[in-house]
C-alpha positions in Angstrom: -5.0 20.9 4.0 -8.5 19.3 4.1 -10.6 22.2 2.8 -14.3 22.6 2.6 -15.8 22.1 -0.6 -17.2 25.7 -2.1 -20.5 25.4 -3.4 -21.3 28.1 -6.2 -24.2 31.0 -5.7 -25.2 32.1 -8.7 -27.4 35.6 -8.9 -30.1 34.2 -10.6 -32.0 32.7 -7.8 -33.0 36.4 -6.5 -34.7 37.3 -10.0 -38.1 37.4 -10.0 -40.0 34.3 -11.2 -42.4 34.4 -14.1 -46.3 33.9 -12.0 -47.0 30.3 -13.7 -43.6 29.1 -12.3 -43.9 30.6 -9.0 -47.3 28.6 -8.5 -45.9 25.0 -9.2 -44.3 23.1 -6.4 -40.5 23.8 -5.7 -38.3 20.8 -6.9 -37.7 17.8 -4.7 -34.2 17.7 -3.2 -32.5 15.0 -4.7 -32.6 11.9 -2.6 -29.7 10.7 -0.6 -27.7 7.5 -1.1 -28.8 5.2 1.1 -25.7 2.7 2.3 -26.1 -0.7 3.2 -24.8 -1.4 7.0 -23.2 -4.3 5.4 -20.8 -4.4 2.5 -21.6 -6.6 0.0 -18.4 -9.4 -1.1 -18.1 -7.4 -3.9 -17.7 -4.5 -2.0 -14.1 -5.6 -0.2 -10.4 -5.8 -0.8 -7.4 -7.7 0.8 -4.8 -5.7 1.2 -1.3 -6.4 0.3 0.4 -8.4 3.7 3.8 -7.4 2.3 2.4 -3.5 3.3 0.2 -4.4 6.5 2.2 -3.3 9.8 0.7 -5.7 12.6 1.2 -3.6 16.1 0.4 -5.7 19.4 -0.8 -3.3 22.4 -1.5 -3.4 25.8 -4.1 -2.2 24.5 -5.1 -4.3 21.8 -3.3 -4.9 17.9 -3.8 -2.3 15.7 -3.5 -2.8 11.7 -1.9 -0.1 9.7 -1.6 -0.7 5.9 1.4 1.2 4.6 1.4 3.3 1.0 4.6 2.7 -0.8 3.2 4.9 -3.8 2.9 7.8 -1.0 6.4 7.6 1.0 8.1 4.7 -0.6 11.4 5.1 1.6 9.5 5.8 4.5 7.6 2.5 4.2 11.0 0.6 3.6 12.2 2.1 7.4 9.2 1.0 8.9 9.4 -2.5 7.7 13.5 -3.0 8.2 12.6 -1.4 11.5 10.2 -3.8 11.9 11.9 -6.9 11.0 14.7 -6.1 12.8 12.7 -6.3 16.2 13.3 -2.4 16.5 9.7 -1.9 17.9 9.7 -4.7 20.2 8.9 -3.4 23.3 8.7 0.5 22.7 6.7 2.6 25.0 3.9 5.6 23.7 5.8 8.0 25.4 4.0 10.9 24.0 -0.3 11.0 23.6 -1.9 14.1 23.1 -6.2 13.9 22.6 -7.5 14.7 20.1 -4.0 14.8 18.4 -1.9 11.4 18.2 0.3 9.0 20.0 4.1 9.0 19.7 6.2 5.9 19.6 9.3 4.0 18.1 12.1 5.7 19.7 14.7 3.6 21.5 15.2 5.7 23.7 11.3 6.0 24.6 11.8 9.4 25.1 11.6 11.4 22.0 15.5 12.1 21.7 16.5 8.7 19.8 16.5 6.8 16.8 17.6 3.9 15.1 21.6 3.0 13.8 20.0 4.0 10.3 20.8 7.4 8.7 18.0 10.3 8.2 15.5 10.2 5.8 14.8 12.7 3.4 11.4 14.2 3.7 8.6 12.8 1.2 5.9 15.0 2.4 4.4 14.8 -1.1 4.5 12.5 -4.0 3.5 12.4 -7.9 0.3 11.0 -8.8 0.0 10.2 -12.3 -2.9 8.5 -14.9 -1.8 5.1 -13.6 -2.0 5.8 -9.9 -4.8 4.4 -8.5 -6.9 7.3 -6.7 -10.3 7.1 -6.0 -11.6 11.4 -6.1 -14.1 11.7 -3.5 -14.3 15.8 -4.5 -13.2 18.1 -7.3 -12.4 21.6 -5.8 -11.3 22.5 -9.5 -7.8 23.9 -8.4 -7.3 20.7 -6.6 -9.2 16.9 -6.1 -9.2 15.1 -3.0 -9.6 11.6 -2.8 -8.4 7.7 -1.7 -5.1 5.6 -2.7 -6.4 2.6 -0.8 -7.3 3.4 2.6 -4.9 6.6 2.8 -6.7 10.2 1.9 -4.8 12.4 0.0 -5.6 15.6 -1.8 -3.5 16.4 -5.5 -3.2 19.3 -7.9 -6.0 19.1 -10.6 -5.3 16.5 -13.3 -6.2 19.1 -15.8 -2.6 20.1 -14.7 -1.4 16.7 -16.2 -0.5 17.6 -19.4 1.3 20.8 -18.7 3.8 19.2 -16.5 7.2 17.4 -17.6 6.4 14.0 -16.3 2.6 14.2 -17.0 2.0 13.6 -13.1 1.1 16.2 -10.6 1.7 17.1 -6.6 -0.2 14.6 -4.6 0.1 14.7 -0.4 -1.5 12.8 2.3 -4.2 13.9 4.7 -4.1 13.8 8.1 -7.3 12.2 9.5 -7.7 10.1 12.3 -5.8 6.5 11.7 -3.3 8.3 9.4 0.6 7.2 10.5 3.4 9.8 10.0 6.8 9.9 10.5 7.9 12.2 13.4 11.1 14.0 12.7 13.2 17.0 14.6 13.3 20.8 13.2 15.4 19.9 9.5 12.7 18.2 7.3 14.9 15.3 6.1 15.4 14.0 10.0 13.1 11.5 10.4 14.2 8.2 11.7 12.1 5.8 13.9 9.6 7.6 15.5 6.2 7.9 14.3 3.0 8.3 15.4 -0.8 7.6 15.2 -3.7 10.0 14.6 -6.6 9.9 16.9 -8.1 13.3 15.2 -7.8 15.0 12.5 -5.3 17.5 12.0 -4.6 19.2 8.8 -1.7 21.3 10.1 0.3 18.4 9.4 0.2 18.5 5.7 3.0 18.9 3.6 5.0 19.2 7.0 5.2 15.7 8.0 5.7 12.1 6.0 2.4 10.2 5.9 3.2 6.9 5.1 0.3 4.8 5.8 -3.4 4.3 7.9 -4.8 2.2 10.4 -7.3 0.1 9.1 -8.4 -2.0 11.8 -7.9 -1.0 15.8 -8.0 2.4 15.9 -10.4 1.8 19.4 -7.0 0.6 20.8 -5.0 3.5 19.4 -7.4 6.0 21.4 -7.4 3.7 24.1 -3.2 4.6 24.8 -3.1 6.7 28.2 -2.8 10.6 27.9 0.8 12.2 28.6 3.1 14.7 26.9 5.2 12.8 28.5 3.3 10.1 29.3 3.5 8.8 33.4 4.8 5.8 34.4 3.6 3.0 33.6 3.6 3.8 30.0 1.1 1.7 27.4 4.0 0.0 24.7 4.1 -1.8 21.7 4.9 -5.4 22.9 5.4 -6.4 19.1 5.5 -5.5 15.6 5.5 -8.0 12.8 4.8 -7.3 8.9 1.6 -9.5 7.9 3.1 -11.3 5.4 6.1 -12.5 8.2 3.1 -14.3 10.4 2.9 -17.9 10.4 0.4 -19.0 7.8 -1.5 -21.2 10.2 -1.7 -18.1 12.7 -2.1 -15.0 10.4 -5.0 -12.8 10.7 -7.3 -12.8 7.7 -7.9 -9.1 7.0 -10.2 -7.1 4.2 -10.7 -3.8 4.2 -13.8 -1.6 1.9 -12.1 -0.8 -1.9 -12.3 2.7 -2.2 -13.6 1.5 -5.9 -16.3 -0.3 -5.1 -20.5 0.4 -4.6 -20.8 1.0 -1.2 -17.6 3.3 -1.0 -19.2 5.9 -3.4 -22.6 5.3 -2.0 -20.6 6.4 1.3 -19.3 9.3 0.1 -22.7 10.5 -1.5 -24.4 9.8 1.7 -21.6 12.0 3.5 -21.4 14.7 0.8 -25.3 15.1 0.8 -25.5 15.3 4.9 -22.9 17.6 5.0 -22.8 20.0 2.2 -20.1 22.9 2.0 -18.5 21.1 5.2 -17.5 17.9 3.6 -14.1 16.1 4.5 -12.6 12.9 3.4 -11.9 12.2 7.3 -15.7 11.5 7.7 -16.2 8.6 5.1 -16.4 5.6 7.2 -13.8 2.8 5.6 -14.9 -0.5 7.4 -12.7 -3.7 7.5 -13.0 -7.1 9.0 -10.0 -8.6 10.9 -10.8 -12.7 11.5 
């Protein structure tokens, strides 16, 4: 769960101050980060096309950069899914606002899936000293932060040690762009389906596979009409293709903001400072380019 950060009150700010303090000038706040509205070349990464997930709309295409080190069977569904023309032609059959949109059921109603067995749930994973996470925010009993564009929150690495494989519980957050995996009632009964954040929605946590995070289109995934189930005629995925399987001649050149780089932290200093105890990863802004 995306929690706000707890700022410390400590009782010596109501003890009286000696007289020659209380006459100087109280402190300057410190100053804010400014960002650039421009990344610099420095600034970006290319993300892998083996673990980019290109989804043509009605509505427009859509972009969503899969995390292997997050659900790594869930991320091999969704691309023998997608190879095997699965997602062809499949309808959002069920949007909620300010919630997400449902698709990749056969059946384009919620009750099917593909020939393929069940997958077990991998509602969290291990992060370890190699992985590469970007912390945005130390809560001391737990850090959140970035593995590319996904947003995750772990244990605390001081935990590290302690622990027989030296890695700790790591689990994806559920902000807008995020993709899970739906699944009925059991846990390990996910399938095909999956769906697209368009808000927020830490409920979801450790109850549902993330697996990746729109990085480019998420206009077109609000865009997808409103239904729970969704009225004829239904907006539909008219094709999904990995990046990497794209002609060369015809393949989009994508690059998305390393969570590693200048602007990124400037971002999140900019964020932290404007909103204080309130801060969420969801609000840092991850720009990309699509040409």
């Amino acid at each position: 769960m995306i929690r706000s950060l707890l700022l410390a009150a400590t009782a010596a700010l109501v003890l009286a101050a000696p007289a020659a303090a209380a006459s100087k000038k109280a402190a300057a706040p410190p100053p804010v980060a400014v960002v650039p509205d421009t990344p610099s070349a420095s600034d970006w990464r290319i993300p892998d096309p083996e673990n980019v997930l290109v989804i043509d709309t009605n509505k427009g295409r859509i972009f969503v950069e899969l995390s292997p080190l997050a659900a790594p069977n869930h991320v091999q569904r969704i691309k023998e899914l997608t190879r095997a023309g699965v997602y062809d032609g499949r309808t959002f059959f069920r949007v909620i606002d300010l919630f997400m949109a449902q698709t990749g059921d056969p059946k384009d109603d919620g009750t099917g899936g593909s020939d393929k067995p069940d997958l077990a749930a991998e509602f969290t994973f291990r992060r370890g000293t190699q992985t590469p996470f970007q912390m945005v925010a130390d809560q001391t009993v737990a850090e959140i932060g970035f593995i590319g564009a996904l947003p995750v929150m772990t244990q605390s690495s001081m935990l590290m040690p302690m622990t027989a494989d030296g890695k700790i519980a790591a689990w994806g957050l559920y902000c807008p762009g995020v993709a899970g995996m739906a699944r009925a009632e059991s846990p390990d009964s996910a399938n095909s389906q999956f769906f697209l954040m368009r808000q927020a929605y830490p409920s979801l946590e450790k109850r549902y596979t993330a697996f990746g995070r729109v990085i480019a289109g998420e206009d077109a995934v609000r865009a997808i009409k409103v239904g729970e189930p969704v009225d004829a005629p239904q907006d539909k995925m008219t094709k999904a293709q990995m990046l990497a399987d794209m002609p060369a001649a015809t393949r989009p050149k994508i690059r998305v903001v390393d969570p590693t780089s200048a602007w990124f932290k400037a971002e999140v200093a900019s964020v932290r400072a404007r909103m204080g105890a309130d801060f969420t990863a969801c609000a840092i802004r991850i720009p990309s380019e699509v040409k």
